[in-house]
Every structure is written in C-alpha cells, then in structure tokens.
BABALO-359357 format. One record per residue (C-alpha): residue number from 1; residue in one letter; chain; x, y, z. Coordinates in Angstrom, 2 decimals, always signed. Example, Ala and Ser with C-alpha at 12.3 -4.5 7.8 and 13.67 -1.06 7.14 Angstrom:
<atoms>
  num  residuo  cadena     east    north       up
    1        A       A   +12.30    -4.50    +7.80
    2        S       A   +13.67    -1.06    +7.14
</atoms>
This chain:
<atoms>
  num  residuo  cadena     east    north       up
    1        X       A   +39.75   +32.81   -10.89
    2        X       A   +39.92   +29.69   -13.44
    3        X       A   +36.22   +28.09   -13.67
    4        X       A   +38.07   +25.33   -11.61
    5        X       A   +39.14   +27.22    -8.79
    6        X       A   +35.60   +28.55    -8.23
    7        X       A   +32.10   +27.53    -7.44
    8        X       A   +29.09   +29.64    -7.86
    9        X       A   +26.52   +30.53    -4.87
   10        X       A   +23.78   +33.16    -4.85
   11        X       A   +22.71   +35.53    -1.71
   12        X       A   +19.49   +38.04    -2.40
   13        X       A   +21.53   +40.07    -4.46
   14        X       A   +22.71   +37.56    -6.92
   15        X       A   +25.42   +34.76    -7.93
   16        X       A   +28.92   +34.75    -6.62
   17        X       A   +31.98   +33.05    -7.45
   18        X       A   +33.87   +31.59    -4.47
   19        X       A   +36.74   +29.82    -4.03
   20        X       A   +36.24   +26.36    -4.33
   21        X       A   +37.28   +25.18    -1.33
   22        X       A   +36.32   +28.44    +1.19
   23        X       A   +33.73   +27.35    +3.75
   24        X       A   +32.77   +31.01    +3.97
   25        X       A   +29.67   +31.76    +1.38
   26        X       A   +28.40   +34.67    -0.99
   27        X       A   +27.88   +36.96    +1.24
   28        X       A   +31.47   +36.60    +2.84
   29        X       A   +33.40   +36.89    +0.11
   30        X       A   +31.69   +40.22    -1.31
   31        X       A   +32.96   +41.95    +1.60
   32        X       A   +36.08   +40.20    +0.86
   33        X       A   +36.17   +41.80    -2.46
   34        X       A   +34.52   +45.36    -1.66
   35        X       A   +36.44   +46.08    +1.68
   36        X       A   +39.92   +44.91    +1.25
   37        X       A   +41.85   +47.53    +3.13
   38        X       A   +42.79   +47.36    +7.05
   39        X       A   +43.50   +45.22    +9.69
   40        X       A   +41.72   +42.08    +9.45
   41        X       A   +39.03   +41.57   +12.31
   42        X       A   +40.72   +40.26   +15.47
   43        X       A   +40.35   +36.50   +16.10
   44        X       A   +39.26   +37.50   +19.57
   45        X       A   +35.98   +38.66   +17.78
   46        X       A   +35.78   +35.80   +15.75
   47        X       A   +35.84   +33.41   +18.69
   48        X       A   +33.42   +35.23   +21.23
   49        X       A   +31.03   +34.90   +18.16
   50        X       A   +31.79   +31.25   +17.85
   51        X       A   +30.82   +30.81   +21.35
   52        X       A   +27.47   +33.15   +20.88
   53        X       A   +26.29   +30.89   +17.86
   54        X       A   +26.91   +27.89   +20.20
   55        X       A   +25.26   +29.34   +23.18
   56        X       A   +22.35   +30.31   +20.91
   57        X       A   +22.07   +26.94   +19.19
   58        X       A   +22.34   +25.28   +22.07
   59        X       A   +19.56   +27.42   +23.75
   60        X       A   +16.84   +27.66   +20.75
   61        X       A   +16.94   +23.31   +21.02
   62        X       A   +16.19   +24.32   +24.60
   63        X       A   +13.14   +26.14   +24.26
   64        X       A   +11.78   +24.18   +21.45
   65        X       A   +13.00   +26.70   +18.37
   66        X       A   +15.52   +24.56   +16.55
   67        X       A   +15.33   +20.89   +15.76
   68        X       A   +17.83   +19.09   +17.84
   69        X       A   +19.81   +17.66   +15.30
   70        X       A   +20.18   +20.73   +13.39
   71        X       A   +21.12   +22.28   +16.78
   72        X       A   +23.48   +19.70   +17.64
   73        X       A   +25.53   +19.87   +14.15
   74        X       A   +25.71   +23.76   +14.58
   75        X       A   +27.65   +23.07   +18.25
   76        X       A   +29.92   +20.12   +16.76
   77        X       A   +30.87   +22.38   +13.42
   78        X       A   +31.72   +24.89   +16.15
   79        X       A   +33.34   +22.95   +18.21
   80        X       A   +36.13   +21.89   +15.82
   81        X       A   +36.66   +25.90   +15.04
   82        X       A   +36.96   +26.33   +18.48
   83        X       A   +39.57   +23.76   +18.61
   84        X       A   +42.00   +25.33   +15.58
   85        X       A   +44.75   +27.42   +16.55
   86        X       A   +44.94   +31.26   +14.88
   87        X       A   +46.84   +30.26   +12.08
   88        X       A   +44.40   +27.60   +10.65
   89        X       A   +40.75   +29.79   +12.05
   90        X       A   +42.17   +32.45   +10.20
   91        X       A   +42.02   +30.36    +7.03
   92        X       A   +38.24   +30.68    +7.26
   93        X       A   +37.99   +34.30    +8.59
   94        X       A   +39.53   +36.85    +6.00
   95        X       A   +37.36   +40.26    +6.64
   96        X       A   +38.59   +43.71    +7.57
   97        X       A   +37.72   +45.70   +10.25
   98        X       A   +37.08   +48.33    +8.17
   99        X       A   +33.19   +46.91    +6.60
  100        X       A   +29.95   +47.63    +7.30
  101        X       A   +30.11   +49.38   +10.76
  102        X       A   +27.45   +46.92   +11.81
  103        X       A   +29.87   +44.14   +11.81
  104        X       A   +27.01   +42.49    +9.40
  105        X       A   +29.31   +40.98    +7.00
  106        X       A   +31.15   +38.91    +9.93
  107        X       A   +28.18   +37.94   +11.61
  108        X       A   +27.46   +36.19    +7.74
  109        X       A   +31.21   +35.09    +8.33
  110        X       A   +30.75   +33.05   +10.82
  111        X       A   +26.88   +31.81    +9.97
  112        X       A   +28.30   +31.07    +6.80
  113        X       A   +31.55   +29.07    +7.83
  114        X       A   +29.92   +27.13   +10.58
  115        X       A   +26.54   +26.23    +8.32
  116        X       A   +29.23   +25.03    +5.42
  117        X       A   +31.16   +23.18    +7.99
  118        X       A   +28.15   +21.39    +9.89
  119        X       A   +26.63   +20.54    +6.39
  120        X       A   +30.06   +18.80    +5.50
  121        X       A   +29.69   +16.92    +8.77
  122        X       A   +26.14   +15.83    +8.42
  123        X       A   +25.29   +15.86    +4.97
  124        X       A   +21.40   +16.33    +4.26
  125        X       A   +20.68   +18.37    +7.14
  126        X       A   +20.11   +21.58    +4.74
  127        X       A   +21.64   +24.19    +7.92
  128        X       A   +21.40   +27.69    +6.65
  129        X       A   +23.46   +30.17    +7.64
  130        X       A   +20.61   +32.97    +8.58
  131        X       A   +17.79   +30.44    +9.10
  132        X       A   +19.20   +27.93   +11.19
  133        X       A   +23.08   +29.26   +12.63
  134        X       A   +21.58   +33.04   +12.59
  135        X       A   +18.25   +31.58   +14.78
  136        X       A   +16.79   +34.19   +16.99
  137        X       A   +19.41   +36.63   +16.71
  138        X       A   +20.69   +39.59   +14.55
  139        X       A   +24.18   +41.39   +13.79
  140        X       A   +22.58   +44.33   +15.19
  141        X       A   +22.32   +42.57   +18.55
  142        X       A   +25.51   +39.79   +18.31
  143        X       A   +28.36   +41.89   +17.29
  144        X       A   +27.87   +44.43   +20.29
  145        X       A   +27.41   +41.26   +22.56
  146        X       A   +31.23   +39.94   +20.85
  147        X       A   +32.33   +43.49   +21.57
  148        X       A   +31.76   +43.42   +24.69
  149        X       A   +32.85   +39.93   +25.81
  150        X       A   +35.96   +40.53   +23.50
  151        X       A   +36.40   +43.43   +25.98
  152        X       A   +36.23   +42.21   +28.93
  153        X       A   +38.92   +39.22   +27.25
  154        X       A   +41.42   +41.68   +26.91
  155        X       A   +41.13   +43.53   +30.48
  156        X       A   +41.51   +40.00   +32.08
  157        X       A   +44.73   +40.00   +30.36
  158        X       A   +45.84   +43.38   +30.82
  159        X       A   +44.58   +43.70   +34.80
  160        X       A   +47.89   +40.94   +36.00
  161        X       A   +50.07   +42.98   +33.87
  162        X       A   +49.10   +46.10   +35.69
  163        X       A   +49.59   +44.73   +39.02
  164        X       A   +53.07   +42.65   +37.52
  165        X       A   +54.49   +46.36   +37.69
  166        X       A   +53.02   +47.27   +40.53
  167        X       A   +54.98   +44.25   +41.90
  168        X       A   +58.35   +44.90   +40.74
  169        X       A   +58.00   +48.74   +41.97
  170        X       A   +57.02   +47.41   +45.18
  171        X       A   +60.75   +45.65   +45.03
  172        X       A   +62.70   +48.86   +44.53
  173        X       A   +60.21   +50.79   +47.21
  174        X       A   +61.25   +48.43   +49.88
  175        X       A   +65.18   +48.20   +48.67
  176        X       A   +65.66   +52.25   +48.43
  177        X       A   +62.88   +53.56   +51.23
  178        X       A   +65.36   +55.39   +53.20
  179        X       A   +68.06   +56.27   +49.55
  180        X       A   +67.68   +60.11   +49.97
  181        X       A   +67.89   +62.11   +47.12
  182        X       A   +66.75   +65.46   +45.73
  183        X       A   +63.08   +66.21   +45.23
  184        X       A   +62.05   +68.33   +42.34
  185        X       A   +58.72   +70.12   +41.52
  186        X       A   +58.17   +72.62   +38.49
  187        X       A   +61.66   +70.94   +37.25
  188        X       A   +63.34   +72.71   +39.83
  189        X       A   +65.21   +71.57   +42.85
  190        X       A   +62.89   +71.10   +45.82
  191        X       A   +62.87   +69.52   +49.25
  192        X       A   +64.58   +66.08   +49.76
  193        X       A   +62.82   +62.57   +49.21
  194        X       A   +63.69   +59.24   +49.16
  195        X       A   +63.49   +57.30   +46.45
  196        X       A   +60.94   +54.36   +47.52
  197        X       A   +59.14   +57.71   +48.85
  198        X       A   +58.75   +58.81   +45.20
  199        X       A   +58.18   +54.78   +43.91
  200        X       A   +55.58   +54.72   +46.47
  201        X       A   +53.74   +57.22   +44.61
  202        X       A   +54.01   +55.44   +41.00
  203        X       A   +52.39   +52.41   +42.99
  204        X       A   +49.88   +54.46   +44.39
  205        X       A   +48.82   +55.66   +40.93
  206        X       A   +49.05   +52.58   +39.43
  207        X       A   +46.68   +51.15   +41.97
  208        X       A   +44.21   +53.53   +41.37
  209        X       A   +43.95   +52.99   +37.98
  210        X       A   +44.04   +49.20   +38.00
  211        X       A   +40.67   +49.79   +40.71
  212        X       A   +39.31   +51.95   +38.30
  213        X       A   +39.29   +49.24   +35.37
  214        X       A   +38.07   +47.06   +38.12
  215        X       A   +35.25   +48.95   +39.35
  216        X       A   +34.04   +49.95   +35.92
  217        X       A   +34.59   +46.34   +33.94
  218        X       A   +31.38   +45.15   +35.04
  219        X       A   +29.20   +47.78   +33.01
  220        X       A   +30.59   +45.42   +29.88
  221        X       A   +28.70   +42.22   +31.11
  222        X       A   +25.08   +44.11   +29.78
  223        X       A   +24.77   +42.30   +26.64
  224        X       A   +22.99   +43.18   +23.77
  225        X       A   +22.31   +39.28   +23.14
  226        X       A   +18.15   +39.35   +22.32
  227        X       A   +17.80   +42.78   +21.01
  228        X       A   +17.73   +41.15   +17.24
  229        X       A   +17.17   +43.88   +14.61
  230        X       A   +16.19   +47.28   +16.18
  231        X       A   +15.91   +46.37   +20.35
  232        X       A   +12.62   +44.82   +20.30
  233        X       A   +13.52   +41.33   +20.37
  234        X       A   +11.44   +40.35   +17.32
  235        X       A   +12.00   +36.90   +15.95
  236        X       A   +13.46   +35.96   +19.31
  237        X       A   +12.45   +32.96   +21.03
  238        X       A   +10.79   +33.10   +25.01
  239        X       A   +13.30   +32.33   +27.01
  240        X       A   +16.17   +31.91   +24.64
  241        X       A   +18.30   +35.31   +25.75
  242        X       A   +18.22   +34.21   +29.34
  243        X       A   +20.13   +31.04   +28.69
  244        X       A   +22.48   +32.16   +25.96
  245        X       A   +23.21   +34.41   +29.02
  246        X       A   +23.60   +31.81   +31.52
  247        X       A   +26.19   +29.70   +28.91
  248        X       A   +28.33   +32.41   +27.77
  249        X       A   +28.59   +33.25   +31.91
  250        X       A   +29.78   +30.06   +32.51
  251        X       A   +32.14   +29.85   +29.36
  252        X       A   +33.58   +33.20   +30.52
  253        X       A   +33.84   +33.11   +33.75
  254        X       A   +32.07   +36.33   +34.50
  255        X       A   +28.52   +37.17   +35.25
  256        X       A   +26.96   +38.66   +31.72
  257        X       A   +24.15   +40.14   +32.33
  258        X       A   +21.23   +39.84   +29.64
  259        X       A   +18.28   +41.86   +31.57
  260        X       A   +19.21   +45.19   +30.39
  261        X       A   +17.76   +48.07   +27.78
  262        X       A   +18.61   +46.67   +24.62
  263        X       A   +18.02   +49.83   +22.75
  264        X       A   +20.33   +51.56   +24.51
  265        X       A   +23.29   +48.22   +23.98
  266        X       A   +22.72   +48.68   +20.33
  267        X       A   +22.89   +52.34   +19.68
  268        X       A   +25.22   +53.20   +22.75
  269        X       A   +28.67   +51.77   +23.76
  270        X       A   +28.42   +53.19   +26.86
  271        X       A   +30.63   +50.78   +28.87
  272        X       A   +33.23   +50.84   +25.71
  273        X       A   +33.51   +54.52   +26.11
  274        X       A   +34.16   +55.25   +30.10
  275        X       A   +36.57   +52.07   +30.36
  276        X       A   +38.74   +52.67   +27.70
  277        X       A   +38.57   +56.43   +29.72
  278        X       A   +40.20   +54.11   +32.20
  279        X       A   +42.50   +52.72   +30.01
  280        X       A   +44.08   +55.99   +28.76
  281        X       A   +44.15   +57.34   +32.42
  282        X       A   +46.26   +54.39   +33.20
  283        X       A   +48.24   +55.23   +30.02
  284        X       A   +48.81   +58.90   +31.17
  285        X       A   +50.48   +57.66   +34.84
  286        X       A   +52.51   +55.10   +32.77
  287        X       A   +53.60   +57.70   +30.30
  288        X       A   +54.86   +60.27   +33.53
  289        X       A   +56.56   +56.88   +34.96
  290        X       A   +58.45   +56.33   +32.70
  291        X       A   +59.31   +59.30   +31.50
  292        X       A   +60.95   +60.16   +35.11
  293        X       A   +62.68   +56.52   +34.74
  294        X       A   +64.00   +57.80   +31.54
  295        X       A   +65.28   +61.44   +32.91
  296        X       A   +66.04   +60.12   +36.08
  297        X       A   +68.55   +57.51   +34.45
  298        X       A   +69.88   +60.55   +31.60
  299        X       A   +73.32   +60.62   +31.36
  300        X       A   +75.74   +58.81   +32.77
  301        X       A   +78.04   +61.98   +32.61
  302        X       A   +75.96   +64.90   +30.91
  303        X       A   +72.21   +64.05   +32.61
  304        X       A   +70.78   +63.44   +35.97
  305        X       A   +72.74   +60.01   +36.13
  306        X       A   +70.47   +58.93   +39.62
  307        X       A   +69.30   +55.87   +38.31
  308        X       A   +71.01   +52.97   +36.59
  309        X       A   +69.30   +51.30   +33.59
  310        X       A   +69.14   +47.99   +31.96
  311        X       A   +71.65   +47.54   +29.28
  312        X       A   +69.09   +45.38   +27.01
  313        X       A   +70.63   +46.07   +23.80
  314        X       A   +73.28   +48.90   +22.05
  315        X       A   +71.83   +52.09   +21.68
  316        X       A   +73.42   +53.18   +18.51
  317        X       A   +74.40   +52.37   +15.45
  318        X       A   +77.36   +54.77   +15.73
  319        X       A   +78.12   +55.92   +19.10
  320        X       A   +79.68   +52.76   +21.11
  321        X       A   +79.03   +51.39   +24.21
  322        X       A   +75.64   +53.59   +24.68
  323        X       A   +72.69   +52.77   +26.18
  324        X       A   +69.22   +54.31   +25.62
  325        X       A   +65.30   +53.68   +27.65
  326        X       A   +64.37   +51.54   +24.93
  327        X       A   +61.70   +50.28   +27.30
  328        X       A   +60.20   +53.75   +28.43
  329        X       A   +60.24   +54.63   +24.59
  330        X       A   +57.83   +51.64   +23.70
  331        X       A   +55.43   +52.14   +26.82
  332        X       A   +55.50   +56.08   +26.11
  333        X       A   +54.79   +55.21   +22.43
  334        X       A   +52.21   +53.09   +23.51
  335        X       A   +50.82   +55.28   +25.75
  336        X       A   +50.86   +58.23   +22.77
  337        X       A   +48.65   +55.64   +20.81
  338        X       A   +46.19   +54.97   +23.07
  339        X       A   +45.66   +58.60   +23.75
  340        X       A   +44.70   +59.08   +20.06
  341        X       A   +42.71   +55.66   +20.36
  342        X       A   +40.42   +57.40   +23.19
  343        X       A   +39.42   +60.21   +20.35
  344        X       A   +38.24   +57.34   +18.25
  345        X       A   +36.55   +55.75   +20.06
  346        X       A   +34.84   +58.75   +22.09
  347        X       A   +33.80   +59.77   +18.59
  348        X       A   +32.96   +56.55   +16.89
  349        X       A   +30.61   +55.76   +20.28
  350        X       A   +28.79   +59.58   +19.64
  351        X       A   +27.63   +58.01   +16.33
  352        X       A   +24.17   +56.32   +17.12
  353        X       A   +21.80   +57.26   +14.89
  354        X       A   +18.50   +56.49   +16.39
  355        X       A   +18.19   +53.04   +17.12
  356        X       A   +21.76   +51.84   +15.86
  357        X       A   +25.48   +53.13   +15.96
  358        X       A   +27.09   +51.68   +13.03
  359        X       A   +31.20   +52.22   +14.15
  360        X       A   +31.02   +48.87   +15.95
  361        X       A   +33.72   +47.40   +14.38
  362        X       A   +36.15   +50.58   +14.68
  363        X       A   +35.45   +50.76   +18.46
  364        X       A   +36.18   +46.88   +18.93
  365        X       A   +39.33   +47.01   +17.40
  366        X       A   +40.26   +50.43   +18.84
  367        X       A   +39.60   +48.91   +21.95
  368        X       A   +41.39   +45.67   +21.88
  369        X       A   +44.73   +47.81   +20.68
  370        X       A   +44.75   +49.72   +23.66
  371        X       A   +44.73   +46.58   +25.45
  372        X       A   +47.49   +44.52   +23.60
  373        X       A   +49.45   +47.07   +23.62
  374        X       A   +49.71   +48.34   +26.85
  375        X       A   +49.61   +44.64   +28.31
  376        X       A   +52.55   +43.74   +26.26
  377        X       A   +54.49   +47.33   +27.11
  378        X       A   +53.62   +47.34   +30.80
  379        X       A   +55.51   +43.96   +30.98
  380        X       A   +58.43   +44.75   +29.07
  381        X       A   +58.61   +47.84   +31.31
  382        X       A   +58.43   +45.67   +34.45
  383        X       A   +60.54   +42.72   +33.13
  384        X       A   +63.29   +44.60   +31.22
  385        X       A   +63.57   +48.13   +32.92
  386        X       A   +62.21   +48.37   +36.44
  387        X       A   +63.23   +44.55   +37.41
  388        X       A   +67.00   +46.02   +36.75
  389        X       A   +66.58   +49.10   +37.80
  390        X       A   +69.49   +50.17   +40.61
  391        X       A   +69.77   +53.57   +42.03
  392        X       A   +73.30   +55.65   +42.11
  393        X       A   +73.62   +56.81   +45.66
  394        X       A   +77.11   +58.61   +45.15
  395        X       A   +75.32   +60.60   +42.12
  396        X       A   +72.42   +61.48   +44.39
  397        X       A   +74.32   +62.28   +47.25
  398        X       A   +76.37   +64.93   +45.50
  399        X       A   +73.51   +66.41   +43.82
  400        X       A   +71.65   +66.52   +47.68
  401        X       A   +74.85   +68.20   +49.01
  402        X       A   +74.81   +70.67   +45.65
  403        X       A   +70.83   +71.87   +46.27
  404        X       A   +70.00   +74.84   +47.62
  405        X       A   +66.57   +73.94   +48.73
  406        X       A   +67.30   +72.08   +51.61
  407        X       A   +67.76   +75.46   +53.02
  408        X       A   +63.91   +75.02   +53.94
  409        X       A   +65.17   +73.02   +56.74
  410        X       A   +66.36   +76.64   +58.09
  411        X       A   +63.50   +78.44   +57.66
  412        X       A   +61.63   +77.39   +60.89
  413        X       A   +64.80   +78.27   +62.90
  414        X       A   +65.86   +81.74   +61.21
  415        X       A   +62.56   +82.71   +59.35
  416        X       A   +61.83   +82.28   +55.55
  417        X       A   +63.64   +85.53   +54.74
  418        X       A   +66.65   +85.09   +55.74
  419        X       A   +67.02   +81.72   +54.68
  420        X       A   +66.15   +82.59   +51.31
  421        X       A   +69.09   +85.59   +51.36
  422        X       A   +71.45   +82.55   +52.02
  423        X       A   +70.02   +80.49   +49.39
  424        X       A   +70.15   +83.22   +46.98
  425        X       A   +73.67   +84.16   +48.15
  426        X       A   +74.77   +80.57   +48.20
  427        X       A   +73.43   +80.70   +44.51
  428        X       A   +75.45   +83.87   +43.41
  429        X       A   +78.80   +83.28   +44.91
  430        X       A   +78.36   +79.69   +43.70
  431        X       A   +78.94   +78.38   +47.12
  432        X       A   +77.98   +75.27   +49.06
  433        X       A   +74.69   +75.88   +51.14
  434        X       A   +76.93   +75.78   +54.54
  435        X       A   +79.07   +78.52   +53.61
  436        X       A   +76.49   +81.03   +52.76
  437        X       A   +75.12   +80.40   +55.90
  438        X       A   +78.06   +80.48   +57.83
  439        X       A   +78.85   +83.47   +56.33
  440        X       A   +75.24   +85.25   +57.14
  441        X       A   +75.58   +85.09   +61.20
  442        X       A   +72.17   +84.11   +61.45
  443        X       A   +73.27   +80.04   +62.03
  444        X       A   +76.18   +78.56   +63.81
  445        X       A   +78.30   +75.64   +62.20
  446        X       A   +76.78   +73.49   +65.02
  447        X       A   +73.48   +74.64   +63.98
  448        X       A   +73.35   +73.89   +60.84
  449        X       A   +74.58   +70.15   +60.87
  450        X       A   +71.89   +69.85   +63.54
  451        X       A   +69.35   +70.76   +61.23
  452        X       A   +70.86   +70.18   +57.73
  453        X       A   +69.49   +66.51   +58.45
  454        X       A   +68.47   +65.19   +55.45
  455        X       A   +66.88   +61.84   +56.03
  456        X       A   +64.62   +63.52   +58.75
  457        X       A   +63.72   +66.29   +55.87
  458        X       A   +61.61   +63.28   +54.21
  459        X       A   +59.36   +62.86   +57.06
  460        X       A   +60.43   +59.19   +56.65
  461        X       A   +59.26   +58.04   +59.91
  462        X       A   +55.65   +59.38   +59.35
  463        X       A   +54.96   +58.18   +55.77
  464        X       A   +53.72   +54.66   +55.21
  465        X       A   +55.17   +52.56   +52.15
  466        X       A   +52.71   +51.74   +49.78
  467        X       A   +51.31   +48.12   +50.35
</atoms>
C-alpha cells in the first residue's frame, strides 16, 4: 500500500499498516493478511455478535461496570451496523472462516469496528476495543454464544420450509388417496397401494423429523455468554450474564438460557452436534423422496412413466424436447452435502482439549450450510416439483394389470402354494395373472374378479391419511 493509502496502529505484538479508511484495527487486518483462504465468516455471525456487544454494553452500564456514556456510544455505533444491509456490513467484516478456531480474530472484528465507529461518533470518549466494547466478556465465551444463536437463526428459517413440503404433499395425498397403483419393496413388484397411501408416508417422515429439530432446538438456548476466558467467569461483572441473557431473549424471540455449565459450553458443542444429527436425518428422508419422485417419473417411454413432472427448463443440450428431475438432483445434492457436513462437524465437536475446543468457527459455518441449503432445496422441491406433480393413471393401471403379485389376493382362498405355482406359471408362459389361474383349476373366472379387487387390496378403508 502507498504511505497514503495506509495508517499505522499497534496491538501487543507491534505496528500495523491499515487501510486508511477501514474501521477494523491491527488486530483485524493481520488475520486479514495471515488467513486469506475460505469462505468469509457468515454475516449471520457477524450480526448475533453485534447484538451480544450491545446486550453486554447495555448490561455492564446496568450493574455499574461501564460509564454510561461510553456504554451508550458502544449501542449507537452498533446500532447503525445493525441498520446496513449485507452488502455495505460486509465492507467492515472481511475475515475467513478458516482463522483461529477460537473465532478470536472476529471477536477483535467486531470490538474493533464498533470502538472505531463509536469514537468517530463521539470523539474524545477514548472506547477501546478490548477494554471498553470487549467489557466482561471473552472470545472464548462470545463466539460459542453467536454460534449458537446463529443456530437457532437458521432452524427458524429452515422449520416453515420443512412443513411448506409437508403442505404441498398433503395436496397430492388428498387428490390421489384412492389412485391405485403397484407397490414395490426390495425393487420388486409387491402388493398394490395407492398413491396418497405411499405420499402419506413421505409426510409422515417428514413430520418426524421436523419434531425432532423441534424437540431438540432448545438445547441451543444454553449460552456460553459469562464463561469469559476458561469457564470461570473471571473479569465478569455480578449480575451482568443474567441480563445480557434477558436482552438477547427478547431480541430473539426465544428463551436463551444463561444458567448453565459454562465449562462444558466452551469445550463442548453438544447441542451443535445432536441437531445437526437432526438435520442430516431429515436430509436422508428427503434424499429417498425424491429419489422415488425421480424413478417414479423415469421415462416417459423407457422408465416407470407413473408420475408426471414439471417441465421447468430443457433437459439437454442435445436431445430435444427432454425433461430431467432437475429439482430432485439439487435436494439429493444437497442432501449428499450435508451428509459429509455431519462428519465435520461430529469431528470438529470431538476436539475439546481440556477447557476449550478450538473448531468453533468450522462447526458454525458447517452448520449454517446445512441449513441454507436444505431450506432453499426443500422449497424448490415443493414449489417447482411436487406443486406440479400429476400422477399417470393409464401408466399405472397397466403396470397393476401386468404384476404378478396381486396374486396374494389368492392366497387366503387357494393357499400360498398354489398361488405362487400360478404366479410363477403366469411368469413363464408370459401370461396375464387371470389366465394362469384360469388355467390351474384351483379358481373360477367368477372367482377371481371377486377377489382380484384391487382398491380393497390397499386396505384403503382402514388406513388414515396423514393429517
């Protein structure tokens, strides 16, 4: 940089050169310079630690541990960061995810930015970023509190996508409840269903997983807020914890908790860990859904050709007029991702060393993919593939006439044996189900349409769709 475009600060290690007009300080831009590679550290983060350092100034003028007009400089410097959109915050926020596994140098990110700002705005006040903006806290003990509330963020946007598609499933369960078709287990022909029978039980999945993420979000409002440097609280004012607490509760909208073990926030992620379990459970049903959407829907002449797809854009550069899943292929994708996100972050959480675990920032940002990207896949799925989604009765209705399985029907009548010699006869002569039995004797034509009923085969009338 030209001597211009620079000024010079020192930190405990030294002088740096900063850009001139950067709020951020010395200790910013050396992680700047010695961790350049990565994503950059989700605004989300940046944000929940906005409102922390608010909370916490706001709550050390409370109990007597920061002037008040130091205190009340820190919340207005804040308060205009709050207000910028991404785009101009992320002006002032350049680190990478990839840093000190601490989160340290963003914790001096944000002291730093809002100390320069608040000094700009009330000139003479002397606010420091670890004396004054840092008050009463640590990075040991405010990045897992971020984590956490970044967390729980991100499931109150995923959670309404969840039950979007539960929504628009509901839609086809209703429409196709009594749509018979063939049933298949192992990959094989099997018993007949109907298709809101076999919707029902994507709902029914996807219900259970979005109570799952319910029941276990709350183990993410413990908050590490008051722990400081090592769990003991040193350097923390009486009384200060309880009401940055009580703030970032009512900022939130959810009921953080602040009376908990802080040596076990700081060197466990505990809650991290078995929710984002949650998360890739919910990823493993969406990955089978769609992947029956996508097989169901094969074809049209050469596949299964049962279901009727979307036509959301051309599905080849060379073969006209064909149409592929794109929709399944970008949930399944997602899902494959968050599978491999669940191994980093089950590894990066086994990695507290005594009183610390420093892959913080890795298990953050781990954990905030898995949520933006199954939020925004779940939707497309509902909005793009299941929300058009129509069924091809004449296609399933041949391939019900063509199975051989319905033969079970038989079997209480004439005995399992036999009706598995006409099955396998029907098979090998490569004749319709009603000949083979004809031809064994052992059922009459009248006989067999009796029982050949395939609607009644489903057990319609005593299963219950899915509310």
């Amino acid at each position: 940089m030209a001597e211009e475009e620079y000024r010079v600060e020192s930190d405990t290690i030294g002088p740096v050169k900063i850009p001139k007009d950067a709020l951020w300080g010395p200790q910013t831009e050396r992680s700047r310079n010695n961790f350049p590679t990565g994503e950059l550290m989700p605004l989300a983060i940046i944000r929940a630690f906005l409102h922390l350092k608010k909370a916490a100034a706001e709550s050390n003028v409370a109990v007597g541990d920061e002037p008040k007009d130091k205190g009340e400089a820190i919340e207005e410097a804040i308060d205009q960061l709050l207000a910028m959109d991404d785009a101009d915050l992320r002006k002032d926020f350049p680190l990478h995810v990839l840093q000190t596994g601490s989160g340290t140098q963003s914790n001096m990110n944000v002291n730093e930015v809002v100390a320069n700002l608040a000094n700009k705005l009330h000139p003479g006040l002397n606010i420091l970023p670890n004396d004054d903006v840092n008050r009463g806290q640590s990075s040991n003990d405010t990045f897992p509190t971020a984590m956490n509330i970044t967390a729980v963020e991100a499931l109150d946007k995923l959670e309404p996508a969840v039950q979007h598609l539960i929504d628009e499933l509901k839609v086809k369960e209703k429409k196709y409840w009594k749509t018979v078709k063939v049933g298949r287990t192992h990959l094989q022909d099997a018993v007949p269903v109907t298709f809101g029978q076999e919707v029902s039980g994507y709902m029914s999945a996807l219900k259970h997983d979005l109570g799952y993420i319910q029941q276990l979000k709350p183990t993410l409002y413990d908050l590490a807020i008051g722990g400081t440097a090592t769990g003991t609280g040193l350097n923390a004012a009486p009384g200060m914890t309880e009401k940055i607490g009580a703030k970032l509760s009512k900022v939130y909208g959810h009921d953080f908790r602040v009376d908990n073990n802080k040596f076990w926030g700081m060197a466990h992620h505990t809650g991290l860990d078995v929710v984002h379990g949650a998360l890739k459970t919910l990823a493993a049903d969406v990955f089978k859904i769609a992947q029956d959407i996508r097989y169901l829907a094969s074809g049209p002449r050469a596949g299964y050709n049962e279901l009727n797809i979307p036509a959301n854009e051309p599905g080849s550069s060379i073969m006209p007029g064909k149409v592929n899943p794109t929709q399944a292929e970008a949930v399944t994708m997602a899902a494959a991702r968050v599978f491999g996100n669940d191994t980093t972050i089950t590894f990066a959480c086994s990695q507290g060393q005594f009183e610390f675990n420093v892959y913080k920032t890795i298990i953050i940002a781990t954990f905030l993919d898995t949520c933006k990207i199954l939020t925004g896949t779940i939707t497309g799925f509902a909005d793009k593939m299941i929300h058009g989604l129509t069924v091809n009765e004449a296609r399933m209705d041949e391939l019900l006439e063509n199975s051989l399985m319905t033969v079970t029907a038989l079997s209480p009548h004439i005995g399992y044996h036999d009706a598995a010699k006409i099955a396998q006869a029907a098979d090998k002569a490569g004749s319709t189900l009603k000949e083979a039995a004809l031809k064994s004797g052992k059922v009459t034509e009248a006989q067999y349409d009796e029982w050949m009923d395939f609607m009644k085969m489903t057990n319609i009338d005593n299963c219950k769709q899915e509310d």
